[in-house]
N, C-alpha and C positions, 0 to 999 in steps of 0.2 A: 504494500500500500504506500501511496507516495508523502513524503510526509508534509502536512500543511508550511505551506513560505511561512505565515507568521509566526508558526512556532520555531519555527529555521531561525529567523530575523530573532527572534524574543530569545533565545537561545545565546547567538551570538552576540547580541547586547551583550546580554546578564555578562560573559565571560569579557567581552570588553570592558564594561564598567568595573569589575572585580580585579582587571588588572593593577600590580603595585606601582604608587604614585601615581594614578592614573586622577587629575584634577578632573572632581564630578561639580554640579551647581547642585546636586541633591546628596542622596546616599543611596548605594550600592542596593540592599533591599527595597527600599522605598522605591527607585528606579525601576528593580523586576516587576514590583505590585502595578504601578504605575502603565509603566509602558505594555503590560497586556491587557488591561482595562484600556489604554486609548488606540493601543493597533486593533482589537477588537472594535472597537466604533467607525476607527477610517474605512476598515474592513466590510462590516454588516451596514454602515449608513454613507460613508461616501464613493463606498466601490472600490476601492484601494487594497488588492494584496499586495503590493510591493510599496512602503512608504518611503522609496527611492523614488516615487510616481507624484508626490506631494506639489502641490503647484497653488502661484498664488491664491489669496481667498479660502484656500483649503483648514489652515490653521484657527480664522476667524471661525469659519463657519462649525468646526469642530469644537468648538470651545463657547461660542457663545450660542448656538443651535443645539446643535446635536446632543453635546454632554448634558444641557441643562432638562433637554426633552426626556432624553434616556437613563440617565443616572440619578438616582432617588440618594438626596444630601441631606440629614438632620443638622447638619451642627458644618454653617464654614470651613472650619477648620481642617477638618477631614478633606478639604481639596487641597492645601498645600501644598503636597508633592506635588501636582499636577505640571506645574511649569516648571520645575526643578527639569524634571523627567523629559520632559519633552524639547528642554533647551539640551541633555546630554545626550538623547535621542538624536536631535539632529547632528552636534558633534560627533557621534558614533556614526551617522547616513556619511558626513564629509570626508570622517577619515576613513572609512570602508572604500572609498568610490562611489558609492550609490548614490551621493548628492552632489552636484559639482560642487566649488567653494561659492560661485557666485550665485548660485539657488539658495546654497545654505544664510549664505548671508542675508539674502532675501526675504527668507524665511526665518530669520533671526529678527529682525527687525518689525514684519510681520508679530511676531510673538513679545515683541516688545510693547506696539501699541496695545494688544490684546490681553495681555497679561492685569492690566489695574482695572480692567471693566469684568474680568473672570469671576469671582468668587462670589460678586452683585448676580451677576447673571445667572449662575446657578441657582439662586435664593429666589429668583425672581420668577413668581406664579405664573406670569405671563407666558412663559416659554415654557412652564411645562408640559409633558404630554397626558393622555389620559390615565397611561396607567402610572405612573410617576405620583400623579395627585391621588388616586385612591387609593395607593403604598402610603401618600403622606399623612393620610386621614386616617388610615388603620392605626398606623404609626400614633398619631396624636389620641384614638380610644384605648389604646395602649394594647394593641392587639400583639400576642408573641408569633412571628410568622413561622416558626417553628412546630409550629402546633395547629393541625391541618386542619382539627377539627375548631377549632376558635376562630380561622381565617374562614372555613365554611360559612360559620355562623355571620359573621360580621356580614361577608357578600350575602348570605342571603338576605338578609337584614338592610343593605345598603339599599337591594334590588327593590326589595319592599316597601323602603321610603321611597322612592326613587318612583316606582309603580304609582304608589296614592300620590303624590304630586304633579300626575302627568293631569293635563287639564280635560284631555279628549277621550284618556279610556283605552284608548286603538290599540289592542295588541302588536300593530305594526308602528307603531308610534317611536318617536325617534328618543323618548323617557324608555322606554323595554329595552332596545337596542343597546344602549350606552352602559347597563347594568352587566354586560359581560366584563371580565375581567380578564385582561391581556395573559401572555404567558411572562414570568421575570426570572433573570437568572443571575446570578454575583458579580458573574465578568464572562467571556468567552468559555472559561473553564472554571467551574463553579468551584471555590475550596473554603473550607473554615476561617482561614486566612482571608479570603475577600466577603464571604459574607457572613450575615449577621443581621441582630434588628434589634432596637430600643425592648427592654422589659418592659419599659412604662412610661408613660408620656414623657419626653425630655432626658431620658435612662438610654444614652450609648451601650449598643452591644458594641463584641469585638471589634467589629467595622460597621461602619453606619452610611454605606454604599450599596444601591443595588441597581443593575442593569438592566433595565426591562426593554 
């Protein structure tokens, strides 16, 4: 079986960044975390197996689109890494070959305006997508997603508010529709390590990310 590029690519990172003396803008683990949660996104939302492929507009729209739609954030802070990762990312694309210098720099610069409007736009309800906000509302009843039958319950319970509020009744009505619940998953490869969920309203699990 051939093996996936991103896993190739996220591979070779990890042992680029791990090299001695090797000046990161992040840290070495936080990097791995990182950078397969966001080759994951170029990948499933901008079409990108190769992020040698990276082209202007790419970075904004990744960061202030896509991560915010996709990625369920309680707590700022848990994006941190996020530009660490993706400023040694691209230093790993230059010094590979994969990025000439003058894209990289391009795309440095790119990441430079985008980087002070990131962590706002994550937070910001506007851009999130459907399933994002109903993780954020479980989240905030304090639902453990751990525990399949508590999340049962909630959805069915959302469905049912959701149901008496539709003003026409219509079983085809666009109140019925919107009460499914997407599928979500930690990052590209689900692990303890990337996911997790609040015990209770405000209460950080291990990781307080998830990727729907």
């Amino acid at each position: 079986m051939a093996k996936d590029p991103m896993d190739v690519i996220l591979a070779e990172f990890s042992r680029w960044a791990a090299a001695p003396d090797r000046e990161l803008s992040g840290e070495p683990a936080a990097d791995a975390v990182e950078a397969d949660l966001l080759l994951g996104l170029l990948h499933d939302h901008l079409g990108l197996d190769d992020p040698g492929r990276l082209k202007p507009g790419d970075l904004e729209d990744l960061l202030l689109n896509v991560y915010p739609r996709k990625v369920t954030v309680f707590d700022p802070a848990d994006t941190q890494d996020a530009i660490p990762a993706l400023r040694d990312l691209l230093a790993f694309l230059a010094d590979t070959g994969r990025l000439t210098d003058v894209a990289a720099r391009g795309l440095g610069r790119e990441l430079d305006q985008v980087a002070p409007r990131f962590a706002d736009a994550v937070m910001d309800r506007s851009r999130w997508g459907t399933a994002r906000s109903i993780m954020q509302a479980m989240a905030t009843d304090g639902v453990d997603i751990t525990d399949s039958a508590a999340v049962q319950d909630w959805i069915a319970q959302y469905s049912e508010s959701a149901w008496e509020a539709c003003p026409t009744g219509c079983p085809r009505c666009a109140c019925r529709r919107r009460t499914s619940l997407p599928p979500w998953r930690a990052s590209r490869r689900c692990s303890p390590r990337q996911a997790g969920w609040p015990s209770g309203p405000g209460q950080a699990g291990p990781s307080t990310r998830i990727v729907s």
